[in-house]
C-alpha positions as CSV (number, residue, x, y, z in Angstrom):
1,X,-30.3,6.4,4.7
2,X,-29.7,5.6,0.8
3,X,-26.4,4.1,0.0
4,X,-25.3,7.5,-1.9
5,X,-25.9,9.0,1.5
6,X,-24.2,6.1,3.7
7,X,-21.2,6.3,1.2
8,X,-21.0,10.1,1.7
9,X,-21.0,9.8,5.7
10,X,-18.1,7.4,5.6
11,X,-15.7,9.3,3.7
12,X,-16.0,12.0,5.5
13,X,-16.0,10.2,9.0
14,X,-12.6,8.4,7.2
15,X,-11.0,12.3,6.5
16,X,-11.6,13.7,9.9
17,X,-10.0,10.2,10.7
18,X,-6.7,10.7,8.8
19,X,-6.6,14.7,10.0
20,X,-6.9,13.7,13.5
21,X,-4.5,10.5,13.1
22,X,-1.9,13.1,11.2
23,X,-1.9,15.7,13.8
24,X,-1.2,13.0,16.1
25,X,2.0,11.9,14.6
26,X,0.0,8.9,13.0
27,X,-0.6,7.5,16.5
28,X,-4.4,6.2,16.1
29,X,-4.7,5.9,20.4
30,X,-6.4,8.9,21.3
31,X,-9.7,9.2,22.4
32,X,-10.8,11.1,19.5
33,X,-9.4,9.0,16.8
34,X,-11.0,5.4,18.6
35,X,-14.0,7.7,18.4
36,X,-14.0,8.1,15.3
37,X,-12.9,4.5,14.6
38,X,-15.9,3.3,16.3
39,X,-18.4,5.2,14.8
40,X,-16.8,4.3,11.1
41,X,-17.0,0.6,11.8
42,X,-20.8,1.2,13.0
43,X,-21.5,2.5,9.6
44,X,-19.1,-0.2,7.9
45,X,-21.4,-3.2,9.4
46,X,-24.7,-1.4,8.2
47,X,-22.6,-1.1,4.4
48,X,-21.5,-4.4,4.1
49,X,-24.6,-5.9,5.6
50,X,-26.4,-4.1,2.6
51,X,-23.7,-5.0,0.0
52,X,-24.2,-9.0,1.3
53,X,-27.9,-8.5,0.6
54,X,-27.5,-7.4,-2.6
55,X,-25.0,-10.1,-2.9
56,X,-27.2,-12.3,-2.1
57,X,-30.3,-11.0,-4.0
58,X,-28.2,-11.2,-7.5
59,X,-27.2,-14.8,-6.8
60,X,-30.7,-15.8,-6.4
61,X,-32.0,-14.2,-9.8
62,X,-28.3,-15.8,-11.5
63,X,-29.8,-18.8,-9.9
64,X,-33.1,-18.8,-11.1
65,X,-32.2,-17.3,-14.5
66,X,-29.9,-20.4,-15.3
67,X,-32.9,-22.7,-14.1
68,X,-35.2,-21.0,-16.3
69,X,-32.3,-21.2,-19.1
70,X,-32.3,-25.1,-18.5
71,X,-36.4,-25.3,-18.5
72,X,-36.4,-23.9,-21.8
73,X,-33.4,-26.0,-23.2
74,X,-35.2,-28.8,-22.4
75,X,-38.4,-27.9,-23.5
76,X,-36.3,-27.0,-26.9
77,X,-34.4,-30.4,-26.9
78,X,-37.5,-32.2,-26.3
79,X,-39.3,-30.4,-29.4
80,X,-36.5,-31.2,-31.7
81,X,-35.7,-34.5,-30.3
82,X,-33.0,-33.9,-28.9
83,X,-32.0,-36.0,-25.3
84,X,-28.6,-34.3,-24.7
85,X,-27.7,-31.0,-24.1
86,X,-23.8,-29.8,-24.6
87,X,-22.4,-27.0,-22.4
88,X,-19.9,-24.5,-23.4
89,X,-17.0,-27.0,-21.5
90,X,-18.1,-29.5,-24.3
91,X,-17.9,-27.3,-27.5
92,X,-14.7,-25.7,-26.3
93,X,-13.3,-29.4,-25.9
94,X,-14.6,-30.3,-29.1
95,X,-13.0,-27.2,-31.3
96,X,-9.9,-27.8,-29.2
97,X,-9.6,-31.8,-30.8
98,X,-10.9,-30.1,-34.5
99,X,-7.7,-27.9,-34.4
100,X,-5.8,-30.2,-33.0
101,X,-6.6,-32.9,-35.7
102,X,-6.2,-30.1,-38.3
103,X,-2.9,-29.6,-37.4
104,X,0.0,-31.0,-40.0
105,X,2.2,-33.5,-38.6
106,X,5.5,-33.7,-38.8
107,X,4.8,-35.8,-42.5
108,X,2.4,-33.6,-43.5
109,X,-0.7,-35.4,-42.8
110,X,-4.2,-33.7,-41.2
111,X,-6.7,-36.3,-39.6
112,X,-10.7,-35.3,-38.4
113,X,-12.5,-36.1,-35.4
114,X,-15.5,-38.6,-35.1
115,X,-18.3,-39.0,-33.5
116,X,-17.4,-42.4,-31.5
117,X,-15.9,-43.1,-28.5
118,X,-17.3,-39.7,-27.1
119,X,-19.9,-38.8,-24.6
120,X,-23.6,-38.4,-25.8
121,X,-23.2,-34.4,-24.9
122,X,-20.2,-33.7,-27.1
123,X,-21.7,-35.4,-30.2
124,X,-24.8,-33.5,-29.8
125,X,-22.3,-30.5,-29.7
126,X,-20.4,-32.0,-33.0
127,X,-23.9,-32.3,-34.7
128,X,-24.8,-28.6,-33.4
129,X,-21.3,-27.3,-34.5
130,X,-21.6,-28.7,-37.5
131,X,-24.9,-27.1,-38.6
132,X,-23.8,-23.9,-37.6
133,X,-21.0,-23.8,-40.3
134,X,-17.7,-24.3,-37.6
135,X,-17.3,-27.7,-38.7
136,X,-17.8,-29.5,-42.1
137,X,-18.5,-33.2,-42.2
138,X,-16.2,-34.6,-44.6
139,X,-17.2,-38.3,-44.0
140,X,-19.9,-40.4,-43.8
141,X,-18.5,-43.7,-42.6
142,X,-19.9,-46.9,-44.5
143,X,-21.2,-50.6,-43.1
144,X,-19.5,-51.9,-40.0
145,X,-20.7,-53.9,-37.3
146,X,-23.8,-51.3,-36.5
147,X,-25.4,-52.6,-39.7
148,X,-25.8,-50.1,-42.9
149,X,-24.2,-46.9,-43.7
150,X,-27.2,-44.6,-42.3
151,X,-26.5,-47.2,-39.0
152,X,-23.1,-46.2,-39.4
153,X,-23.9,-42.6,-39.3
154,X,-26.1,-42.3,-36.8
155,X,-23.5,-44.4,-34.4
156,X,-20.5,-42.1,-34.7
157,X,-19.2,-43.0,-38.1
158,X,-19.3,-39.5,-39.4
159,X,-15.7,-37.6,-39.8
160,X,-15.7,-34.0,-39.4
161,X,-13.1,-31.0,-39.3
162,X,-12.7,-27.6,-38.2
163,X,-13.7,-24.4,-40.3
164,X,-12.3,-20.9,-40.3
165,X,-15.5,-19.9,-38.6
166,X,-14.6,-22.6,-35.9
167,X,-11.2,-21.5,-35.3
168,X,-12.9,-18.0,-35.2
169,X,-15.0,-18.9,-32.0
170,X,-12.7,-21.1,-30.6
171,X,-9.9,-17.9,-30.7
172,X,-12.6,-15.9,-29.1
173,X,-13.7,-18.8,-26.3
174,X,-10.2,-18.8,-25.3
175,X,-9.5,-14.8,-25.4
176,X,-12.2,-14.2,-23.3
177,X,-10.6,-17.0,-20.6
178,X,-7.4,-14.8,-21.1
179,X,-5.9,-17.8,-22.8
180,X,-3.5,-17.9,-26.0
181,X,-4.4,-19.9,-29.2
182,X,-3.1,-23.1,-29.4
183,X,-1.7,-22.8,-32.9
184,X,0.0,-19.2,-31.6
185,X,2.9,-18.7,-29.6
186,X,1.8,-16.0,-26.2
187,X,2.8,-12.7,-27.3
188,X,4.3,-10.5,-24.2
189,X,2.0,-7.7,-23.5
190,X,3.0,-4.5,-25.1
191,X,2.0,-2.5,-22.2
192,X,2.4,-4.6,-19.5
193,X,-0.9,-4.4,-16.9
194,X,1.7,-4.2,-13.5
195,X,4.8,-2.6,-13.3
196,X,7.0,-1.6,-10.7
197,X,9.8,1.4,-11.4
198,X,13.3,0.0,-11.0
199,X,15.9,2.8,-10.8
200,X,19.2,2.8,-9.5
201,X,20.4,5.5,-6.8
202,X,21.6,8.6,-7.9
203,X,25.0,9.4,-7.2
204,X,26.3,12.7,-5.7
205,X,27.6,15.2,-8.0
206,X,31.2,14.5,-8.5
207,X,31.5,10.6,-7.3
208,X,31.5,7.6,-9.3
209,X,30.7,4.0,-8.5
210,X,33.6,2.1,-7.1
211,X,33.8,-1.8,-7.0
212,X,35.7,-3.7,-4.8
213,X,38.7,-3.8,-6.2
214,X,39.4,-0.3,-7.2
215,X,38.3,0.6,-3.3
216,X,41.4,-1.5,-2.3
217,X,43.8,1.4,-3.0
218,X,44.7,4.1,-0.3
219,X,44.8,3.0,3.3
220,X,43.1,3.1,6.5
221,X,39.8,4.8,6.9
222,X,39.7,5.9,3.2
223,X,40.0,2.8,1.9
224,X,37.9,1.2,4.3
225,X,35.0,3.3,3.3
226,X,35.3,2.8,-0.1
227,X,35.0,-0.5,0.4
228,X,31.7,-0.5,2.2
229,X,30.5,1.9,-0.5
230,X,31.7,-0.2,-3.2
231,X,29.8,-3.5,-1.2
232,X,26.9,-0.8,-0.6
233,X,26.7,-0.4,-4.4
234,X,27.1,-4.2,-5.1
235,X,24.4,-5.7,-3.3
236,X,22.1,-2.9,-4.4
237,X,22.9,-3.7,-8.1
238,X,22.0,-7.5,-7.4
239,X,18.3,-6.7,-5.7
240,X,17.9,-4.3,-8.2
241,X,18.5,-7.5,-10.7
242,X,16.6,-10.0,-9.4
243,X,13.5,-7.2,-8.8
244,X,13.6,-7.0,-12.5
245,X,13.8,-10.4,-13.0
246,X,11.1,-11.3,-11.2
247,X,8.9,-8.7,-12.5
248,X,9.4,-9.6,-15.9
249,X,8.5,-13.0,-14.6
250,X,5.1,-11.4,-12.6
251,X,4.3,-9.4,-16.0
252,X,3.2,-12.6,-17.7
253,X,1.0,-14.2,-15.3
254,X,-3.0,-14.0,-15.4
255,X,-4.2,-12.6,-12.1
256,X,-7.3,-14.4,-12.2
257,X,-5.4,-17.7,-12.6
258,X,-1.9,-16.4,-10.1
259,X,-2.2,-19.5,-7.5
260,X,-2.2,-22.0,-10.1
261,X,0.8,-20.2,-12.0
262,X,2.9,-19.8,-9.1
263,X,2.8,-23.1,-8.4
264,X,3.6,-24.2,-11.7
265,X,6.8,-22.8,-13.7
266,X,6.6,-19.3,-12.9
267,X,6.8,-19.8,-9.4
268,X,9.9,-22.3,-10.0
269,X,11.1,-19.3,-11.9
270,X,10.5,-16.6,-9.4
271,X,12.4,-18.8,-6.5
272,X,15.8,-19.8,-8.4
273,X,15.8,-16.3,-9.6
274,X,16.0,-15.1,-5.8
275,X,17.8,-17.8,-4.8
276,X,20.3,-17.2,-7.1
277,X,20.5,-13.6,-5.7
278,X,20.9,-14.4,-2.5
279,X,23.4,-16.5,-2.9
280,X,25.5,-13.8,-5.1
281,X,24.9,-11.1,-2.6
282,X,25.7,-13.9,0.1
283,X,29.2,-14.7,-1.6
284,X,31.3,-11.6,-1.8
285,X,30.6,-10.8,2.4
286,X,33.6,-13.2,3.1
287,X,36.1,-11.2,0.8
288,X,35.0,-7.4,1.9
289,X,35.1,-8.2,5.3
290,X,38.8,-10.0,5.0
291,X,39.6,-6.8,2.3
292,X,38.2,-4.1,5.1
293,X,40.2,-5.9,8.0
294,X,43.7,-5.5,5.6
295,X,42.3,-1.8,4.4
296,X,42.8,-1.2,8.0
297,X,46.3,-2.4,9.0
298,X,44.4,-6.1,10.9
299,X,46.1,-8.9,9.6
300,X,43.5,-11.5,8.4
301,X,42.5,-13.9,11.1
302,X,39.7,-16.1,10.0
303,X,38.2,-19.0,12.5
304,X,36.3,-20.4,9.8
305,X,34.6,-19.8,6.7
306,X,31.1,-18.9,5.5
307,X,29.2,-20.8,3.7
308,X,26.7,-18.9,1.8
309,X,24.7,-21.3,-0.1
310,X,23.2,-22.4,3.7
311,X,22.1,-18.5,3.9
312,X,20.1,-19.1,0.4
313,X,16.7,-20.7,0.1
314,X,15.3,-19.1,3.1
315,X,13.5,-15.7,4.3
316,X,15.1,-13.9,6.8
317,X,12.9,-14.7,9.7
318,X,14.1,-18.5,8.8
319,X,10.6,-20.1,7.0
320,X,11.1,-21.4,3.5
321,X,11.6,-18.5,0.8
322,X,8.7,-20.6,-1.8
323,X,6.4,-20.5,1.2
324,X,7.3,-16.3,1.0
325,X,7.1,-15.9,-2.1
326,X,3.5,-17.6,-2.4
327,X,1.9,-14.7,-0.7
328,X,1.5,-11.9,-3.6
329,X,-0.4,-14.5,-5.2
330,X,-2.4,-14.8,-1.9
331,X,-2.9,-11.0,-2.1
332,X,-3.8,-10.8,-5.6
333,X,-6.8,-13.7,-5.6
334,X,-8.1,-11.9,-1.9
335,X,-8.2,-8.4,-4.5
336,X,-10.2,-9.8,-6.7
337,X,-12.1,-11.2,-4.3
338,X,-13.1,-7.5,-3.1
339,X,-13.3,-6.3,-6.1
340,X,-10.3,-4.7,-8.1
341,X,-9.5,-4.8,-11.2
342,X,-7.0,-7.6,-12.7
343,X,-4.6,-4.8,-13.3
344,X,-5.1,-3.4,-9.6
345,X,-4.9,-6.7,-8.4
346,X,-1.6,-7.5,-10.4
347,X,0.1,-4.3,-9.3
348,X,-1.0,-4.8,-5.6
349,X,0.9,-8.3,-5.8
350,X,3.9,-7.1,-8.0
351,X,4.8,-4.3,-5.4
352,X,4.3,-7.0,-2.0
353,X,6.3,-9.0,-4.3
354,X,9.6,-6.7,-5.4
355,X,9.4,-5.2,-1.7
356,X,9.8,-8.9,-0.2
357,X,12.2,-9.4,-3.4
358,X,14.5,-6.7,-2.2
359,X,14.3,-7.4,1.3
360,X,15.3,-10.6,1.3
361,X,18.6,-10.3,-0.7
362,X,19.8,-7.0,1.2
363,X,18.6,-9.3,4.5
364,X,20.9,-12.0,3.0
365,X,24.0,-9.5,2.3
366,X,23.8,-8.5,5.5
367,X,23.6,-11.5,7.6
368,X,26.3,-13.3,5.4
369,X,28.6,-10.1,6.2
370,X,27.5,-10.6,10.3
371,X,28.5,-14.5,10.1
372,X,32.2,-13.3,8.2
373,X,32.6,-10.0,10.4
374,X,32.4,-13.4,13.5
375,X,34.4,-15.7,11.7
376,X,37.0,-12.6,10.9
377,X,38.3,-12.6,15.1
378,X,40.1,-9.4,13.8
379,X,36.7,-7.5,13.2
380,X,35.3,-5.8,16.9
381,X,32.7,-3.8,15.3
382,X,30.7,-2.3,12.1
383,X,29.3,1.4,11.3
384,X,26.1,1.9,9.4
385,X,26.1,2.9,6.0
386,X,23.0,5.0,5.0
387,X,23.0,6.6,1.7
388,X,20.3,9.0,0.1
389,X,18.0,9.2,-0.7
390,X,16.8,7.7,2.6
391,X,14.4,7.2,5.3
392,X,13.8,9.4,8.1
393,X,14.7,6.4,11.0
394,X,17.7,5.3,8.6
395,X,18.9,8.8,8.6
396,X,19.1,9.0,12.3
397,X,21.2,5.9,12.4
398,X,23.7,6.9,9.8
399,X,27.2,6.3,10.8
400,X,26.7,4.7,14.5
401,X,28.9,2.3,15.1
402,X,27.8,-1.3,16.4
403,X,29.3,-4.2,18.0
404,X,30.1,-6.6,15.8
405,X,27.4,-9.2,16.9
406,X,24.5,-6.3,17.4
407,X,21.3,-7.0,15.1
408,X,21.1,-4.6,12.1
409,X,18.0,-2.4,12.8
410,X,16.2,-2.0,9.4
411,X,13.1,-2.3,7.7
412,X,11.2,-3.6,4.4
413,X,13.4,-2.2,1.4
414,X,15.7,-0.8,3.7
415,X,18.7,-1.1,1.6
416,X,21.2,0.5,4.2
417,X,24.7,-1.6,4.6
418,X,27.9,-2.1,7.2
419,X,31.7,-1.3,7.2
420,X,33.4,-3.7,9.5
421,X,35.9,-1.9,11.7
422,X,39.0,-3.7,13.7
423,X,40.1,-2.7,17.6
424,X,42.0,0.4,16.8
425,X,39.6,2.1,13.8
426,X,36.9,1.8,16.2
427,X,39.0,3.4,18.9
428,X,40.2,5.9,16.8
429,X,36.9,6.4,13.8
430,X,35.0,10.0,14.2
431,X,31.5,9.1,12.7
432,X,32.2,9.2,9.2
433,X,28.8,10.7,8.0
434,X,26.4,11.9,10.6
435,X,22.6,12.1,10.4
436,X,23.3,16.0,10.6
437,X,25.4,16.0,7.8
438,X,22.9,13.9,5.3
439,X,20.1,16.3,6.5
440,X,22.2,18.6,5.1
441,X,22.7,17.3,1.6
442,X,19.1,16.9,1.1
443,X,17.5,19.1,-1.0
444,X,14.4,21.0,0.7
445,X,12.4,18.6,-0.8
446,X,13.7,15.4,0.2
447,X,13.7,16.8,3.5
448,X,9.8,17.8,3.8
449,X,9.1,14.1,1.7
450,X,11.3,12.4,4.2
451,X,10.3,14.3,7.4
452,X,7.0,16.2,7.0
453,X,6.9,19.6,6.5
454,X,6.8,20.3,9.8
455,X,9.0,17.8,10.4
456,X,12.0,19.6,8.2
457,X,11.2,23.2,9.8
458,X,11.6,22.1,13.0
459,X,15.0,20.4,12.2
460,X,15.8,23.3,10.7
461,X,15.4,25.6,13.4
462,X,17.9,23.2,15.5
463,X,15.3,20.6,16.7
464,X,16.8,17.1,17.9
465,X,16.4,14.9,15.0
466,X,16.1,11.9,16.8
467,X,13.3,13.4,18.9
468,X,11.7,14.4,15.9
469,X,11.4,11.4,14.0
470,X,10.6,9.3,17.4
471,X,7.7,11.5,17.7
472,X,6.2,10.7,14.7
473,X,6.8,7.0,14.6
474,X,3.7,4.8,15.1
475,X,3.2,2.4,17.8
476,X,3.8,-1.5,16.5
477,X,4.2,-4.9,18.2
478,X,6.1,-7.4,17.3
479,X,6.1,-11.1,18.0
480,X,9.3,-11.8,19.7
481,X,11.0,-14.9,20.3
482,X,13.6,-17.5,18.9
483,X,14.7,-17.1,15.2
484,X,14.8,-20.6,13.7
485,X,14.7,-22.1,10.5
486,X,14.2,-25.4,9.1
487,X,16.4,-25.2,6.0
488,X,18.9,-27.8,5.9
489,X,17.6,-30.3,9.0
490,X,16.5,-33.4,7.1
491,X,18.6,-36.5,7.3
492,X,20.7,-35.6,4.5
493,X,20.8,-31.7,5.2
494,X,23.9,-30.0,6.0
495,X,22.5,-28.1,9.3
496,X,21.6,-31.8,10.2
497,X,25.1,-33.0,9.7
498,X,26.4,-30.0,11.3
499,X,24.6,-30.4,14.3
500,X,25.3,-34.2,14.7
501,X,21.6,-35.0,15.3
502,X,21.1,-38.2,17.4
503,X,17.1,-37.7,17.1
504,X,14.9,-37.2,13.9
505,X,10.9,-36.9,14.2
506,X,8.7,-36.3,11.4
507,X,5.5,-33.6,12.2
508,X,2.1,-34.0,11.1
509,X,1.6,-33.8,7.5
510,X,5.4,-33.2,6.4
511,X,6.6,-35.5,4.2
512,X,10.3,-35.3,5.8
513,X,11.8,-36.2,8.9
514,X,13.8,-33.0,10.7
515,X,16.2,-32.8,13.5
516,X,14.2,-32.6,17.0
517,X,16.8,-29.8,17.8
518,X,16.0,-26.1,16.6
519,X,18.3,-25.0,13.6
520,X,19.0,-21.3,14.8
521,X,19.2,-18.2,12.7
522,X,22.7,-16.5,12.7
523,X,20.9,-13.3,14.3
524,X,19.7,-15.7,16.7
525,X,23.2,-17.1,17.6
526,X,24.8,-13.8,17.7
527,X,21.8,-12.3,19.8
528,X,22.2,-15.0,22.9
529,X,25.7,-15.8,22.7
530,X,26.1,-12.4,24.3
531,X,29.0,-11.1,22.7
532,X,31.1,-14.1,24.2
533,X,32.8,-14.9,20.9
534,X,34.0,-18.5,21.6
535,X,30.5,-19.4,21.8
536,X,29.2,-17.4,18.5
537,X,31.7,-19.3,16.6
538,X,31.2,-22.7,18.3
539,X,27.5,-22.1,17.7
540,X,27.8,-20.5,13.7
541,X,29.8,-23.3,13.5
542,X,27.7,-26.3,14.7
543,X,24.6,-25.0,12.8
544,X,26.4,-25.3,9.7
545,X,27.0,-21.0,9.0
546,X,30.7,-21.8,9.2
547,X,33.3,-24.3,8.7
């Protein structure tokens, strides 16, 4: 089989595979579809088998072309007497120090370069350079301790300095290492090679965005729902920030070159940006929870008070955020790796990045309004706020209500929020917008993009919509277990103060020592406290959420 023909068998082994896999409500279990899975990978082997072959066959010609390359070199060298052969790393270096020296100083003064003090290789490449025209000898040194003036010369008293053809070659050296040129400031790409679309939400005909303060007039369950919308709308406008900050950020960084950068400036840069966003979207949960208790007649009752720079700096599964935000780089180098382009690369990083991005601060909204919704003993429970457009497992959650101290069910860039409710609103609340009712506002198609098409005809011929989307939801598993987080446990850490530790122990290969006693996550706490309040706020309160 040629490789046109293997190519040709596995695409079309790969199409029956997504029909089959579609028709069965993306579950990939069946008998047919691990059929067809097997018989793809069997093919796979014999194509990458034949692609490391060829792999292999063009590194041995590379390798025996550059030792051919090297026979004749120094067969050359040795006909013009020539000892020393300069690589392309020693002519760059050398045109680097040319401009460098060319360069005015701050009194107005240029200097050359000289042959002394430098390896035999790069004076060979000065003496090569120079009789190819990019650099002009300028002098020729006189007696010193070598002897005469041709000693002088011949021991690395000559002066030389950079030509316009040098710069020339130098500027193309460095543009094909995608690098600027030193005497140029970086210019931002005109058509940037990755970008992500940033849009806000549409709103509804007829409504207009309402803040937090304007949300505060009218009473009861009015007012109360303008306030989640108007914290809905807040938090949204802060990921949508940072996205775009970080992009801008992601925009300027070579993906050949993305490890290095992230762990130099940009990556800095990309962190405090996020930071920084959690900790705004982390900061105004303490005041829309107290404002949605008064909205609703509760007088405020606050057992403590969050703190929300302890909720920034971290992901939400509790590992450090710069560890997190490492891993588009991770994805771009293993695309290159296969194969892609820089550009697809880039993009393929830039959108794990922004989904991560916005993830994390809508994570961090949400968990700071859990920790105030405890702290608030007035607040008994919250209702989901799901606004369009939205997914199809959102949808069927909009307006539920919740225990207070229940996990938020969501997923990446699920941007959905909560409206904290006291004793009597929860009593008393009908569901303020039911899954039924945003099916309805969805054009025909939103509903086929969100659902499937047959997905929409069958909800709107009166099928069940959470049967309907449960049926087409894939089969996962999940690691389960404690959420924990080492933020804040070193000696001088707040979670360390907080939890009074009598015990510290450093771990193999961490430069710190950290608490011996698990720092838990505020889902964590809320999740086996088990709605016994007392003990969510003596918990929140001894691992430093609240003080």
């Amino acid at each position: 089989m040629t490789d046109a023909e293997l190519l040709e068998t596995l695409t079309e082994i790969n199409r029956q595979l997504d029909a089959v896999v579609e028709a069965a409500g993306w579950d990939d279990s069946g008998p047919e579809a691990q059929r067809l899975i097997a018989e793809s990978e069997k093919y796979a082997v014999e194509s990458r088998a034949r692609s490391a072959a060829k792999d292999a066959a063009k590194a041995e010609a590379k390798k025996a072309a550059q030792k051919d390359e090297a026979v004749k070199k120094r067969k050359a060298n040795a006909a013009a007497g020539r000892k020393y052969t300069p690589d392309d790393k020693d002519i760059e270096n050398v045109l680097r120090e040319a401009l460098r020296a060319s360069q005015p100083t701050a009194d107005g003064k240029t200097y050359q370069i000289f042959l002394g003090s430098r390896s035999r290789k790069q004076q060979q490449a000065v003496r090569d350079l120079a009789a190819e025209g990019y650099l002009k000898k300028v002098g020729r040194g006189g007696a010193s301790m070598y002897g005469g003036s041709r000693q002088a010369e011949l021991y690395g008293q000559q002066s030389f300095v950079i030509t316009d053809e040098g710069r020339d070659r130098l500027r193309d050296i460095l543009t094909a290492k995608g690098e600027p040129f030193p005497d140029e400031k970086p210019k931002p790409p005109t058509k940037p090679a990755a970008r992500v679309k940033v849009a806000p939400r549409p709103d509804a005909p007829g409504e207009s965005r309402p803040n937090l303060r304007e949300a505060r007039a009218g009473s009861s369950s009015a007012a109360s729902r303008r306030l989640a919308e108007a914290r809905y709308e807040e938090v949204a406008r802060t990921s949508r920030g940072v996205v775009t900050a970080v992009q801008e950020i992601w925009n300027h960084l070579p993906a050949d070159r993305i490890l290095s950068a992230l762990q130099g400036e940009s990556g800095l840069a990309i962190l405090n940006a996020v930071t920084l966003g959690q900790l705004s979207a982390a900061q105004g949960a303490e005041m829309f929870v107290t404002s949605a208790m008064l909205s609703q007649g509760a007088a405020s009752s606050t057992a403590g008070l969050l703190v929300p720079s302890q909720l920034a700096g971290m992901a939400a599964d509790g590992r450090s955020l710069a560890t997190m935000l490492y891993m588009p780089g991770i994805t771009t180098s293993r695309a290159l790796a296969l194969g892609a382009t820089p550009e697809q690369a880039s993009v393929m990083g830039l959108n794990q990045l922004a989904r991560m991005v916005a993830t994390t601060i809508t994570d961090t909204a949400r968990t700071a309004t859990s920790v105030a919704m405890t702290a608030n003993t007035s607040c008994v429970a919250y209702v989901r706020v799901v606004k369009l457009p939205a997914c199809s497992r959102c949808i069927i959650l909009a307006g539920r209500q919740y225990t207070y101290s229940e996990g938020f069910k969501r997923h990446p860039k699920c941007d959905c929020g909560m409206e904290p409710m006291t004793h009597d609103e929860w009593k008393s609340r009908e569901t303020a917008q039911s899954p039924e009712d945003l099916f309805k506002a969805m054009t025909p198609e939103e509903r086929r993009k969100r659902f499937g098409t047959a997905g929409a005809d069958a909800l709107e011929n009166g099928a069940d919509m959470g049967q309907v989307v449960n049926a087409r939801r894939g089969m996962a598993t999940t690691t389960t277990g404690k959420k924990v987080t080492t933020e804040g446990t070193t000696k001088r850490g707040i979670g360390a103060k907080a939890l009074k530790a009598d015990g510290f122990q450093k771990s193999a290969g961490s430069r710190y020592e950290r608490v011996k006693e698990a720092r838990l996550m505020p889902e964590q706490i809320l999740k086996q406290a088990h709605g016994n309040r007392d003990l969510q706020l003596a918990l929140l309160r001894k691992h430093g959420y609240i003080t």
